[in-house]
PDB file of N, CA, C and O in Angstrom, chain B, residues numbered from 101:
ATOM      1  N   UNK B 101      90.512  74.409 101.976  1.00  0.00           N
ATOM      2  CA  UNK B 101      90.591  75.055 100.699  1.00  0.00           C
ATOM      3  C   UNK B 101      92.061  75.164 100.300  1.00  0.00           C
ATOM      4  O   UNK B 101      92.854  75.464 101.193  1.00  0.00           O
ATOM      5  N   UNK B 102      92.461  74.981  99.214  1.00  0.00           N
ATOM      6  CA  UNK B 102      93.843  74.767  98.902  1.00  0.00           C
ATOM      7  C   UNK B 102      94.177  76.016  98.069  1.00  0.00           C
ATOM      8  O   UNK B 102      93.210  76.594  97.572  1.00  0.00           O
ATOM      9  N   UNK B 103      95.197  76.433  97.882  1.00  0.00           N
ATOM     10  CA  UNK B 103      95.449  77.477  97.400  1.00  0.00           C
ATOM     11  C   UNK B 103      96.250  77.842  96.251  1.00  0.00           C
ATOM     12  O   UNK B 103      97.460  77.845  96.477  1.00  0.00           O
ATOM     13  N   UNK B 104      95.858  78.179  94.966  1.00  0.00           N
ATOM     14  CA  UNK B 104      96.401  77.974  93.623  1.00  0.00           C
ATOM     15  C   UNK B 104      97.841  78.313  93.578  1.00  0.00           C
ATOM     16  O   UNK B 104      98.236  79.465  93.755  1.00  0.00           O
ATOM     17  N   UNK B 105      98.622  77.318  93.342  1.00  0.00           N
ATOM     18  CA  UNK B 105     100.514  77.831  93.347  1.00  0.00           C
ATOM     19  C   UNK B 105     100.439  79.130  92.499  1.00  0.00           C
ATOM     20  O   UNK B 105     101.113  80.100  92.848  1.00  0.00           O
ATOM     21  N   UNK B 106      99.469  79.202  91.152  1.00  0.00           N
ATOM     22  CA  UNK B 106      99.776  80.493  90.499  1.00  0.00           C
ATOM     23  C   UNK B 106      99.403  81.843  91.439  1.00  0.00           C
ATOM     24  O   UNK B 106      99.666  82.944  90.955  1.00  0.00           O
ATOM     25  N   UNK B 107      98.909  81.783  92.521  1.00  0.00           N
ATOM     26  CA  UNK B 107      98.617  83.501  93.371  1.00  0.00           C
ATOM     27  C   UNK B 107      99.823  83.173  94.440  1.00  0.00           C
ATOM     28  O   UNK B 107     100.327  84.210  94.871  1.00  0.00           O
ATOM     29  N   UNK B 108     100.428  81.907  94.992  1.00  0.00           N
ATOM     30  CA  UNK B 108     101.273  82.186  95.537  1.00  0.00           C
ATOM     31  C   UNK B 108     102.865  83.346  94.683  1.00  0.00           C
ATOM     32  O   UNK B 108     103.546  84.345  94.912  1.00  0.00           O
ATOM     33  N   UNK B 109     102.655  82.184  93.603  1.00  0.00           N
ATOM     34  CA  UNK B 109     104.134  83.049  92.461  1.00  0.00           C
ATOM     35  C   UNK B 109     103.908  84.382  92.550  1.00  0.00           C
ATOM     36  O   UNK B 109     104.742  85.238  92.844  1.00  0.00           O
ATOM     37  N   UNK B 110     102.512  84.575  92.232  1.00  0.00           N
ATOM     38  CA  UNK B 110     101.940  86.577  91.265  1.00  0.00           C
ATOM     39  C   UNK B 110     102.480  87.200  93.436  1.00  0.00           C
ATOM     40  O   UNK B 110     103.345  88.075  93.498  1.00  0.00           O
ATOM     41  N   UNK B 111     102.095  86.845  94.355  1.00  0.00           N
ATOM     42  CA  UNK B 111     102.201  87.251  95.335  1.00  0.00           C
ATOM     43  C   UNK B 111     103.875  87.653  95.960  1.00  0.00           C
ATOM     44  O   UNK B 111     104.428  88.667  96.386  1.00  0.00           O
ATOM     45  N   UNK B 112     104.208  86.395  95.752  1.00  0.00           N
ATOM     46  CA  UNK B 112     105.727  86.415  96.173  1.00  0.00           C
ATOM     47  C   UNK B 112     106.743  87.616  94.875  1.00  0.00           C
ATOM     48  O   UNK B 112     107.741  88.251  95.214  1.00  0.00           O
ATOM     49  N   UNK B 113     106.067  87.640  93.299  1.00  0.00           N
ATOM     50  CA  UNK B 113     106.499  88.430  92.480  1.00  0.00           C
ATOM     51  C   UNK B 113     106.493  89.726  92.823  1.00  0.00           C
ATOM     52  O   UNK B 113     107.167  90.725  92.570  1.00  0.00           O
ATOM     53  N   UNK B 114     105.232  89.350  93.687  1.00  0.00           N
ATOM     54  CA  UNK B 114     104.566  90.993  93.743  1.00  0.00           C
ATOM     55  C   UNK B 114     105.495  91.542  95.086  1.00  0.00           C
ATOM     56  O   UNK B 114     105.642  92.752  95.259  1.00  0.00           O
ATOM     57  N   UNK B 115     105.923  90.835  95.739  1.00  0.00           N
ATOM     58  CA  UNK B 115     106.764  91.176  96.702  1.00  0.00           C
ATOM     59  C   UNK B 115     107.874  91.368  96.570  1.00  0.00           C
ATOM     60  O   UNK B 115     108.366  92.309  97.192  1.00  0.00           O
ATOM     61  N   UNK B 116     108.442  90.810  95.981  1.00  0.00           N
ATOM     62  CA  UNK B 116     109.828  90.983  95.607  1.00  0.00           C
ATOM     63  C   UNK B 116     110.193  92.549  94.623  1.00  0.00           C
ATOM     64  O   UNK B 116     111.266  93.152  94.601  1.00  0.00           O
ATOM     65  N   UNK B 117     108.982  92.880  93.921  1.00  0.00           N
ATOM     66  CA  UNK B 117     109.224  93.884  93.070  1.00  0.00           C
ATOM     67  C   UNK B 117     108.873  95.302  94.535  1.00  0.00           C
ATOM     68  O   UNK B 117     109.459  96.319  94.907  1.00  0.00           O
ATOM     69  N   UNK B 118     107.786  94.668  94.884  1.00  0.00           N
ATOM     70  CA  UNK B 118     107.693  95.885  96.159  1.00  0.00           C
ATOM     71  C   UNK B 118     109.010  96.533  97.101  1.00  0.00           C
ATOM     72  O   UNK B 118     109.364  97.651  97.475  1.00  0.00           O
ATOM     73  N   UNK B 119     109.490  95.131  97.236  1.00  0.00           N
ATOM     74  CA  UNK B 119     110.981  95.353  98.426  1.00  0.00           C
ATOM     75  C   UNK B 119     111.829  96.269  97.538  1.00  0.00           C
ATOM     76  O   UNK B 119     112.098  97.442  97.797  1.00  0.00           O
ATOM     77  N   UNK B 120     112.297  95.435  96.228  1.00  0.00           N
ATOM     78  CA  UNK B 120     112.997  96.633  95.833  1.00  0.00           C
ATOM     79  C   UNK B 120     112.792  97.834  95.052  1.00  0.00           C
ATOM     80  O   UNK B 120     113.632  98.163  94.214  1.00  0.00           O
ATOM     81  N   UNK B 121     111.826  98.466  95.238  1.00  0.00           N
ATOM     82  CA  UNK B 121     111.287  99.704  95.034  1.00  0.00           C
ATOM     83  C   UNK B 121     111.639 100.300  96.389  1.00  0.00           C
ATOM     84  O   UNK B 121     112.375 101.286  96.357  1.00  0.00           O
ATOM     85  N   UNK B 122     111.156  99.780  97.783  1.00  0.00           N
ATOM     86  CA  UNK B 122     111.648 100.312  98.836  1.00  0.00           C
ATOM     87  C   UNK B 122     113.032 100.023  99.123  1.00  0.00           C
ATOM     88  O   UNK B 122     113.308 100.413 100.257  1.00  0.00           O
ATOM     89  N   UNK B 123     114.124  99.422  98.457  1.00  0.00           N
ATOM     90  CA  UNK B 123     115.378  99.325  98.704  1.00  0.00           C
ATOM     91  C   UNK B 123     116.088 100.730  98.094  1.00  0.00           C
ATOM     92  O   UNK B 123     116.706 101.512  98.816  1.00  0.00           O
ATOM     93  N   UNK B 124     115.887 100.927  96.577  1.00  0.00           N
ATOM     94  CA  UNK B 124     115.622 101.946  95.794  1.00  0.00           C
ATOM     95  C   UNK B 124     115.742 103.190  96.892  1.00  0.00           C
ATOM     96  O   UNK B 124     116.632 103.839  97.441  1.00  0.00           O
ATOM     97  N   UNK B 125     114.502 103.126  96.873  1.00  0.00           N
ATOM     98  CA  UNK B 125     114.147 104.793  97.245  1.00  0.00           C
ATOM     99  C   UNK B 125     114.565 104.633  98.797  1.00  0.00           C
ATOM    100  O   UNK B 125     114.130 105.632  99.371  1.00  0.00           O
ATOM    101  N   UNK B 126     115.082 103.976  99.508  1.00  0.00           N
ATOM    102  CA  UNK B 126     115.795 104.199 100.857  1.00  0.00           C
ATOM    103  C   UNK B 126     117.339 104.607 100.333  1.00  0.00           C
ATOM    104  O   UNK B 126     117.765 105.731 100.597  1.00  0.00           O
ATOM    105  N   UNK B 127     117.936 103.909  99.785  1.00  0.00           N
ATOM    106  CA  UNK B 127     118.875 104.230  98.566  1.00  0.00           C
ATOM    107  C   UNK B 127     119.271 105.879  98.409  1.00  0.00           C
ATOM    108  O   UNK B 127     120.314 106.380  98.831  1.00  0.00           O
ATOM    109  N   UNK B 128     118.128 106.632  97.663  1.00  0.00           N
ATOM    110  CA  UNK B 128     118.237 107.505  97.401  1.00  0.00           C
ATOM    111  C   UNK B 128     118.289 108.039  98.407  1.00  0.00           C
ATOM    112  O   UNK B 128     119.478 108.347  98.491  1.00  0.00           O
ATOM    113  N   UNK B 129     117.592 108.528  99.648  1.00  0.00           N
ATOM    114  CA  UNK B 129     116.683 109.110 100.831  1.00  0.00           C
ATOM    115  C   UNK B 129     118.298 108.963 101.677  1.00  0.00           C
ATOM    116  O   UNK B 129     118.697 109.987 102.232  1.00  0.00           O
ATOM    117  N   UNK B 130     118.978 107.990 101.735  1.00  0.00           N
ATOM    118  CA  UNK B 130     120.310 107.534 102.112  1.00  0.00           C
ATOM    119  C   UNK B 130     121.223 108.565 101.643  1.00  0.00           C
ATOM    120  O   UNK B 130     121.973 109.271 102.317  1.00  0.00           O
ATOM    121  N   UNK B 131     121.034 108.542 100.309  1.00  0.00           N
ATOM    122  CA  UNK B 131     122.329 109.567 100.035  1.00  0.00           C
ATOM    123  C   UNK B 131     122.396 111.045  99.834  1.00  0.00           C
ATOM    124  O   UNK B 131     123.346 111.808  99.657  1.00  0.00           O
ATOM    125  N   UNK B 132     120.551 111.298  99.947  1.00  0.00           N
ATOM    126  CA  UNK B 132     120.677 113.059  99.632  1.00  0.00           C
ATOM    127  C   UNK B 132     120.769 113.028 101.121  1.00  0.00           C
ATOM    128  O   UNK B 132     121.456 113.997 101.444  1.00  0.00           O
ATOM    129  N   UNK B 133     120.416 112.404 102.107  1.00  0.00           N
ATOM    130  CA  UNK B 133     119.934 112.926 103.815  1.00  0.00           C
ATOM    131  C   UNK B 133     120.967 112.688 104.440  1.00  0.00           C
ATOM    132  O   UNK B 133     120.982 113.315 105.499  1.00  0.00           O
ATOM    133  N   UNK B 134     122.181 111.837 104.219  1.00  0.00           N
ATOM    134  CA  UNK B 134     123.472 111.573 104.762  1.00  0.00           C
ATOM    135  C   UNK B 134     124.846 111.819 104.074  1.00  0.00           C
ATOM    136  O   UNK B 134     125.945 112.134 104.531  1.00  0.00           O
ATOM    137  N   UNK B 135     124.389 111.558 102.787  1.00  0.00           N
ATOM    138  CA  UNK B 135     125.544 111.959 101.450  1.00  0.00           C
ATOM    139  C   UNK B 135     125.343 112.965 101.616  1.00  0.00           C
ATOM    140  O   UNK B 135     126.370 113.333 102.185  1.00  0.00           O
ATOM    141  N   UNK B 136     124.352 114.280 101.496  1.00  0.00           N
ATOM    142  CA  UNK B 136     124.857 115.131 100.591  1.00  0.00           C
ATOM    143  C   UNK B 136     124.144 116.295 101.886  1.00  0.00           C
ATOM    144  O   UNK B 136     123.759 117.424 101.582  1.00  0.00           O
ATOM    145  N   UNK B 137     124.105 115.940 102.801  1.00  0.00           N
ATOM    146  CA  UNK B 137     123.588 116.443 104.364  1.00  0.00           C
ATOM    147  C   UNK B 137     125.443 116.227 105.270  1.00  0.00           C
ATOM    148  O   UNK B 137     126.038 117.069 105.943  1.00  0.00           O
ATOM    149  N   UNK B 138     125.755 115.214 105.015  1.00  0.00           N
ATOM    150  CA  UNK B 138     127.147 114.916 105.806  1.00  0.00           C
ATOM    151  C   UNK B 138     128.421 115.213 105.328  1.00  0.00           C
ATOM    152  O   UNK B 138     129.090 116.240 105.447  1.00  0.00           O
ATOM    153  N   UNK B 139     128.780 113.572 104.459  1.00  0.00           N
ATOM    154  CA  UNK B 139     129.803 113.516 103.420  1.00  0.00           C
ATOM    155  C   UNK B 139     130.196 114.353 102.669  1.00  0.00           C
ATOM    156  O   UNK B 139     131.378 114.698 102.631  1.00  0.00           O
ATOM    157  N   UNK B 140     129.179 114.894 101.847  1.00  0.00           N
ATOM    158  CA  UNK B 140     129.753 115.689 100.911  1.00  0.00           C
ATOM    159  C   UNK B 140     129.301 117.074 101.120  1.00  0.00           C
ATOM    160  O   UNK B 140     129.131 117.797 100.138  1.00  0.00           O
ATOM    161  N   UNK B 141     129.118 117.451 102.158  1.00  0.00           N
ATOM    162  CA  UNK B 141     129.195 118.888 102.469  1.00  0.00           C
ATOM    163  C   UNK B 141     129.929 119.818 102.786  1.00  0.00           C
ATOM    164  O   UNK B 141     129.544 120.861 103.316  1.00  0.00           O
ATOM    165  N   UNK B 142     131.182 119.511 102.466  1.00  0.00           N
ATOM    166  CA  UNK B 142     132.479 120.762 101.984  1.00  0.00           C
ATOM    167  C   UNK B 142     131.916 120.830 100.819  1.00  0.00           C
ATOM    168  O   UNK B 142     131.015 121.647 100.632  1.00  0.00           O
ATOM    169  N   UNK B 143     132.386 119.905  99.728  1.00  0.00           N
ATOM    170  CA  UNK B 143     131.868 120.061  98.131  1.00  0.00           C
ATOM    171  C   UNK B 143     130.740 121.088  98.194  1.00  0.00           C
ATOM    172  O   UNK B 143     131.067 122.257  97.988  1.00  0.00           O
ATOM    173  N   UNK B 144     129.533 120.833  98.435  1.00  0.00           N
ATOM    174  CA  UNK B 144     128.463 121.010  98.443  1.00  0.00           C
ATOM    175  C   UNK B 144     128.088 122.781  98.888  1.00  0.00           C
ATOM    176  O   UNK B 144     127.289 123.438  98.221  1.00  0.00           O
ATOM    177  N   UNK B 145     129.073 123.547 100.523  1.00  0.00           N
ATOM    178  CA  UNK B 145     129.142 124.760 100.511  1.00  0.00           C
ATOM    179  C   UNK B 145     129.804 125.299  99.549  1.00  0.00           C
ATOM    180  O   UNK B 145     130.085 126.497  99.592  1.00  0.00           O
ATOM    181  N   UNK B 146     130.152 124.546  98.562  1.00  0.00           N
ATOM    182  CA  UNK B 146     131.096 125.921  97.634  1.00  0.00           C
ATOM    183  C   UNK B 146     129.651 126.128  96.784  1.00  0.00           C
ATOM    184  O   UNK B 146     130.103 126.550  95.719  1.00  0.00           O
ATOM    185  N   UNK B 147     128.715 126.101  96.674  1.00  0.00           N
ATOM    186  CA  UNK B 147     127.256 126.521  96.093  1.00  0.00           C
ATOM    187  C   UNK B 147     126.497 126.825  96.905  1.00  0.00           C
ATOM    188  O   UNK B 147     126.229 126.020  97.797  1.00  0.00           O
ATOM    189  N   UNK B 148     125.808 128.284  96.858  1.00  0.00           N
ATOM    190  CA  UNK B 148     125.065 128.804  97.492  1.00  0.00           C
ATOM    191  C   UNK B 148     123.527 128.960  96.902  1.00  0.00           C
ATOM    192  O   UNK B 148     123.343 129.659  95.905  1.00  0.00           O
ATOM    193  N   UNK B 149     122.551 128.354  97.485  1.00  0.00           N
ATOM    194  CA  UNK B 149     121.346 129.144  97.038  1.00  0.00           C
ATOM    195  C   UNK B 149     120.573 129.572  97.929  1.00  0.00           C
ATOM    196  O   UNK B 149     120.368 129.021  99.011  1.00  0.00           O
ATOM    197  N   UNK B 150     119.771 131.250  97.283  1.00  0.00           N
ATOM    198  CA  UNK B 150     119.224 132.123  98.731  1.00  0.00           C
ATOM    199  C   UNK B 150     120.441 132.130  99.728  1.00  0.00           C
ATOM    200  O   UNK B 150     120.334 131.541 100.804  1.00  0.00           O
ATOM    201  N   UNK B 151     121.546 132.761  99.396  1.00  0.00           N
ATOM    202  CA  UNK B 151     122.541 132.599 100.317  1.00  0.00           C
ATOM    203  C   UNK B 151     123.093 131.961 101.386  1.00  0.00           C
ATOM    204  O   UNK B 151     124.097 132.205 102.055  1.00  0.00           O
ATOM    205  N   UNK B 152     122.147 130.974 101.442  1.00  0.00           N
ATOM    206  CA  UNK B 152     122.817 130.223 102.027  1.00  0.00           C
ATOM    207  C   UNK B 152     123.554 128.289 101.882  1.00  0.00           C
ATOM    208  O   UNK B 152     122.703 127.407 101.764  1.00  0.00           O
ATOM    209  N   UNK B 153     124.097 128.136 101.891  1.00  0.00           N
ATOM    210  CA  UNK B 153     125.428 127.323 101.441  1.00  0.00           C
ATOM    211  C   UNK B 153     124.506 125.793 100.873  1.00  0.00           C
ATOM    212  O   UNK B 153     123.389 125.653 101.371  1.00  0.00           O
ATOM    213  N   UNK B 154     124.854 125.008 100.144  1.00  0.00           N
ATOM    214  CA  UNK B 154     124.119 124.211  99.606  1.00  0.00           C
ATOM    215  C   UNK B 154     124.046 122.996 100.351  1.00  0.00           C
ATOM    216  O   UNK B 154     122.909 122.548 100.503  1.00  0.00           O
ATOM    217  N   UNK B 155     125.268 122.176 100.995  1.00  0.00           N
ATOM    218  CA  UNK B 155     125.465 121.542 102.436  1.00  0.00           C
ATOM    219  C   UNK B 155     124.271 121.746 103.016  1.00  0.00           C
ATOM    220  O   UNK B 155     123.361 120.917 102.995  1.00  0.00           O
ATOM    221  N   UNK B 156     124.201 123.145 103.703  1.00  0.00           N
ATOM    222  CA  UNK B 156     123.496 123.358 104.897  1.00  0.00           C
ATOM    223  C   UNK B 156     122.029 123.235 104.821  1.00  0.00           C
ATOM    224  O   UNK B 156     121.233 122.777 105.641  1.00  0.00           O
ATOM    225  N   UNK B 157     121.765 123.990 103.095  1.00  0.00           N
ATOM    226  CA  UNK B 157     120.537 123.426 102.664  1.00  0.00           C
ATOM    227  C   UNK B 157     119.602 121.782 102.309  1.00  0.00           C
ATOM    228  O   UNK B 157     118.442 121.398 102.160  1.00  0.00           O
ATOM    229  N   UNK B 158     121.099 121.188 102.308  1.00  0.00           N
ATOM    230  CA  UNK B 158     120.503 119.863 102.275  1.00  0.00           C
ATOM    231  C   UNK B 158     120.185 119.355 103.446  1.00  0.00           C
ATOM    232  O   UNK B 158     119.216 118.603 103.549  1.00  0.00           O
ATOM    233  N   UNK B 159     121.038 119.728 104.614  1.00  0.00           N
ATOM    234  CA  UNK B 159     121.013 119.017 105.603  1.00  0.00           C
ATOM    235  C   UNK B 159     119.829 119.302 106.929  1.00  0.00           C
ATOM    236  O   UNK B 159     119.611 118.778 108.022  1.00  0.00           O
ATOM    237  N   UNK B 160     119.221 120.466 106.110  1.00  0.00           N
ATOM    238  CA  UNK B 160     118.346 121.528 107.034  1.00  0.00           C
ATOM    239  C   UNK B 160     116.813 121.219 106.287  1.00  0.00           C
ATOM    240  O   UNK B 160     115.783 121.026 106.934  1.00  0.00           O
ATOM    241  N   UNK B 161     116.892 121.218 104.928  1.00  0.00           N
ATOM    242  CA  UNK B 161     115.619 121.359 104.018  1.00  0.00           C
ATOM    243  C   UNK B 161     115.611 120.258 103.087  1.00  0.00           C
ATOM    244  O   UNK B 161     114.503 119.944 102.654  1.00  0.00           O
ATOM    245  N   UNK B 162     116.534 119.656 102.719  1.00  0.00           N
ATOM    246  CA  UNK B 162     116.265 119.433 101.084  1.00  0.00           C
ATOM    247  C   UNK B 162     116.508 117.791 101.373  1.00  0.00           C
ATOM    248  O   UNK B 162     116.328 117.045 100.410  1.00  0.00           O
ATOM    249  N   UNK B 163     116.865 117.264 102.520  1.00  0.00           N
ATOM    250  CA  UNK B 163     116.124 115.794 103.022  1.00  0.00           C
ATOM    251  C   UNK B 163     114.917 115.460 103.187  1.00  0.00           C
ATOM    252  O   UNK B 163     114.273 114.537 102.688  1.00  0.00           O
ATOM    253  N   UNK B 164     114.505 116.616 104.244  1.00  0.00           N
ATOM    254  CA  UNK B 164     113.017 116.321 104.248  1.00  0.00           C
ATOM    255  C   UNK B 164     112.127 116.645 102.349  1.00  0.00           C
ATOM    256  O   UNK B 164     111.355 115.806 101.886  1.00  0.00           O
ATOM    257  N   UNK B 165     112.377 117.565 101.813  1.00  0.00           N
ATOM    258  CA  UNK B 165     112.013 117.717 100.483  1.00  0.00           C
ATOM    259  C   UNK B 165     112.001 116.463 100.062  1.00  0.00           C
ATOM    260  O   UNK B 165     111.104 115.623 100.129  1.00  0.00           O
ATOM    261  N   UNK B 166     113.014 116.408  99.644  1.00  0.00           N
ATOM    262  CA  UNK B 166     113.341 114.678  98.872  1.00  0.00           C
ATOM    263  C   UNK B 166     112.733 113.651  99.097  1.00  0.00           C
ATOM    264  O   UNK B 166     112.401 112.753  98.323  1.00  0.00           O
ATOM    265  N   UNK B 167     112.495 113.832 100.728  1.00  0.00           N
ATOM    266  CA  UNK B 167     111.565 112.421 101.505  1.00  0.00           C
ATOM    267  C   UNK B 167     110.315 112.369 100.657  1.00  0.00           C
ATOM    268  O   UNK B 167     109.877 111.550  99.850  1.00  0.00           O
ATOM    269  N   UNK B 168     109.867 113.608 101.154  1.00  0.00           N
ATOM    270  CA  UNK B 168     108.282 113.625 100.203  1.00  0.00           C
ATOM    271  C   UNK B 168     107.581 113.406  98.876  1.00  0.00           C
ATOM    272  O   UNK B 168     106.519 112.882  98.541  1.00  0.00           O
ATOM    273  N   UNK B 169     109.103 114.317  97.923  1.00  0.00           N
ATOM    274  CA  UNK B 169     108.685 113.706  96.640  1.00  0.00           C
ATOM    275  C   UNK B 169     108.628 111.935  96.681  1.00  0.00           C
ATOM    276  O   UNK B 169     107.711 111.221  96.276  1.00  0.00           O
ATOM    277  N   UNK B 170     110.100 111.465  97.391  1.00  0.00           N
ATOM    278  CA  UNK B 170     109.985 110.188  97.446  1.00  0.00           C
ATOM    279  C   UNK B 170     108.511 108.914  98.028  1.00  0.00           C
ATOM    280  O   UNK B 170     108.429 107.743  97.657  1.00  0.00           O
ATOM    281  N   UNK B 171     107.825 109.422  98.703  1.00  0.00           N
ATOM    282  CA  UNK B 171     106.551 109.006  99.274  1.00  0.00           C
ATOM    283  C   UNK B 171     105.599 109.412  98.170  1.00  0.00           C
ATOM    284  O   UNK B 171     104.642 108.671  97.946  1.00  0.00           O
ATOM    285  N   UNK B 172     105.757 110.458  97.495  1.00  0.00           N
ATOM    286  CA  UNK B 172     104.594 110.655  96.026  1.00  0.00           C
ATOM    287  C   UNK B 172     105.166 109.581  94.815  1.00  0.00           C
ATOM    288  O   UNK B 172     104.367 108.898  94.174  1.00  0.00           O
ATOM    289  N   UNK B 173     106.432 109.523  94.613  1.00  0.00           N
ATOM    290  CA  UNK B 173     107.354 108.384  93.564  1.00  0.00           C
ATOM    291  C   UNK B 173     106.856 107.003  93.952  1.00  0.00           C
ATOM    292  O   UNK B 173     106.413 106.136  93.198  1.00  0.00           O
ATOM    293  N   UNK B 174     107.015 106.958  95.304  1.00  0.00           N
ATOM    294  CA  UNK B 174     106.395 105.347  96.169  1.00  0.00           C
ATOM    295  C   UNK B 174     104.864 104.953  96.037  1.00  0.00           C
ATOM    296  O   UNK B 174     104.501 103.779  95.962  1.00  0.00           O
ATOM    297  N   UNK B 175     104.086 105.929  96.016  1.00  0.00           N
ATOM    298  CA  UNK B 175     102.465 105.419  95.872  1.00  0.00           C
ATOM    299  C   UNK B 175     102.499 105.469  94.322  1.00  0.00           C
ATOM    300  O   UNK B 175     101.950 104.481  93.834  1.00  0.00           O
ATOM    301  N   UNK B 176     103.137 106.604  93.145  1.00  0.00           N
ATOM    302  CA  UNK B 176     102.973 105.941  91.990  1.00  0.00           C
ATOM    303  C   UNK B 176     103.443 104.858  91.742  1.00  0.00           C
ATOM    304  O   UNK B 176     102.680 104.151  91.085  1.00  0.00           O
ATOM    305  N   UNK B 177     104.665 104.290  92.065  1.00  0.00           N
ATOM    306  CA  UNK B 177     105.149 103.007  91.725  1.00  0.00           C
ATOM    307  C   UNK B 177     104.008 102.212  92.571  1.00  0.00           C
ATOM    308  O   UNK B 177     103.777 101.245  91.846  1.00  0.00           O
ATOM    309  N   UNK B 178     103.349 102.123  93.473  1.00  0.00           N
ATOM    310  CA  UNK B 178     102.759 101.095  94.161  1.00  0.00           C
ATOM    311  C   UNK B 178     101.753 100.730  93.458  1.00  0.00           C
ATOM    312  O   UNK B 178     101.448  99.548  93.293  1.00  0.00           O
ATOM    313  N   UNK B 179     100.822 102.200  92.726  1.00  0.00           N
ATOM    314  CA  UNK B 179      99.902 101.968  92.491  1.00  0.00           C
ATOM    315  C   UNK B 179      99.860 101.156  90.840  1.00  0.00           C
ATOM    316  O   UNK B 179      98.966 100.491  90.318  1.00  0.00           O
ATOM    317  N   UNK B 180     101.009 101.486  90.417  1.00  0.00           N
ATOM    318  CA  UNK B 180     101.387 100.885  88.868  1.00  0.00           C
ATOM    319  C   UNK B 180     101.913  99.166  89.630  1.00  0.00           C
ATOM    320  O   UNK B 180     100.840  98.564  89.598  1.00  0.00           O
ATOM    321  N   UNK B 181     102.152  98.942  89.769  1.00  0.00           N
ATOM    322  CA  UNK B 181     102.620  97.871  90.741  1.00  0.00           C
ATOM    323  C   UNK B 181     101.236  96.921  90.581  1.00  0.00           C
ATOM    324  O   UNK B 181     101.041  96.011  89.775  1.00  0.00           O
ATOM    325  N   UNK B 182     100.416  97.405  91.542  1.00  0.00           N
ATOM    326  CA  UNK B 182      98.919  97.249  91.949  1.00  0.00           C
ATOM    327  C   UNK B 182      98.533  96.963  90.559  1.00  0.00           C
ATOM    328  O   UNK B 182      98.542  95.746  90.372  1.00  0.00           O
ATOM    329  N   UNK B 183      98.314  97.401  89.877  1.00  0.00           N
ATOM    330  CA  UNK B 183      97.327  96.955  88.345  1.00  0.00           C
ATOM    331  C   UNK B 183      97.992  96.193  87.586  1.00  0.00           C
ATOM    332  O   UNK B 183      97.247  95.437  86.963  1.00  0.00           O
ATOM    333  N   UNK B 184      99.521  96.001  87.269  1.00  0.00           N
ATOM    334  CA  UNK B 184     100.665  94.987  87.037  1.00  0.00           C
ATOM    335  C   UNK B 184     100.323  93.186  87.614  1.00  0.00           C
ATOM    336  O   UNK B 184     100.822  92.109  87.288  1.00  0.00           O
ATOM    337  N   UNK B 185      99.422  93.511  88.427  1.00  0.00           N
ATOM    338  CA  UNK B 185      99.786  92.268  89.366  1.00  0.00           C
ATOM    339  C   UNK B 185      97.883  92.481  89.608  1.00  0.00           C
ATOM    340  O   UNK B 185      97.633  92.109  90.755  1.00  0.00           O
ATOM    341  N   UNK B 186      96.937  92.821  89.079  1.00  0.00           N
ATOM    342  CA  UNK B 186      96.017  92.853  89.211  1.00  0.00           C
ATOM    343  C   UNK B 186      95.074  92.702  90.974  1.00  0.00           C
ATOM    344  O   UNK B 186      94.104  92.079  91.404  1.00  0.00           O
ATOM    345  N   UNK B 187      96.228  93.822  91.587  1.00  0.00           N
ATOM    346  CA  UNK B 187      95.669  93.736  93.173  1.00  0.00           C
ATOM    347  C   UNK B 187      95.134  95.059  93.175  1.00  0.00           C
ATOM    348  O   UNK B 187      94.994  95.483  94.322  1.00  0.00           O
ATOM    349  N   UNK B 188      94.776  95.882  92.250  1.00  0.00           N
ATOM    350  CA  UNK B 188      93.654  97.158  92.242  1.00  0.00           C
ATOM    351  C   UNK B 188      92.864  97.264  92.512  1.00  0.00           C
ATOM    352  O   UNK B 188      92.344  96.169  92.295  1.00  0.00           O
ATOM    353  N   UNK B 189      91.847  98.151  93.114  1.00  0.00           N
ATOM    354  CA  UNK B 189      90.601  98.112  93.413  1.00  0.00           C
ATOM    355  C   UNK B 189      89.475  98.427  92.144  1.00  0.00           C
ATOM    356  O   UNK B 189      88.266  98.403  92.372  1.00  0.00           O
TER     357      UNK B 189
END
């Protein structure tokens, strides 16, 4: 059975748009969880919320936060993705 070049293209399209959605949002996940957890956490203690320093909050809470919204951002893009490229259920 041979296989239509047009589902190879829609496939390989469909991949390429996938990767960088996950390049993206590693991207981001990169810079609140190491940027703004590491690097920029002098800057970052001169703001406090719930008293305690904004640094410390990133580097303690607000990575993992971020992760998650980012995994809810990732299945909407997947699933818009998915009907784009007619691989929906």
């Amino acid at each position: 059975m041979e296989q239509d070049p047009r589902d190879l293209e829609k496939a390989q399209a469909y991949w390429r748009e996938n990767i960088r959605y996950v390049a993206i949002l590693l991207a981001v996940w990169f810079l609140v969880s190491f940027g703004a957890g590491i690097l920029f956490v002098d800057v970052l203690n001169g703001v406090r919320i719930g008293g305690f320093k904004l640094g410390f909050w990133f580097a303690q809470q607000g990575s993992m936060l971020v992760f998650v919204v980012l995994i809810f951002i990732y299945v909407w893009l997947m699933n818009r993705l998915d009907r784009k490229y007619q691989y929906d259920e």
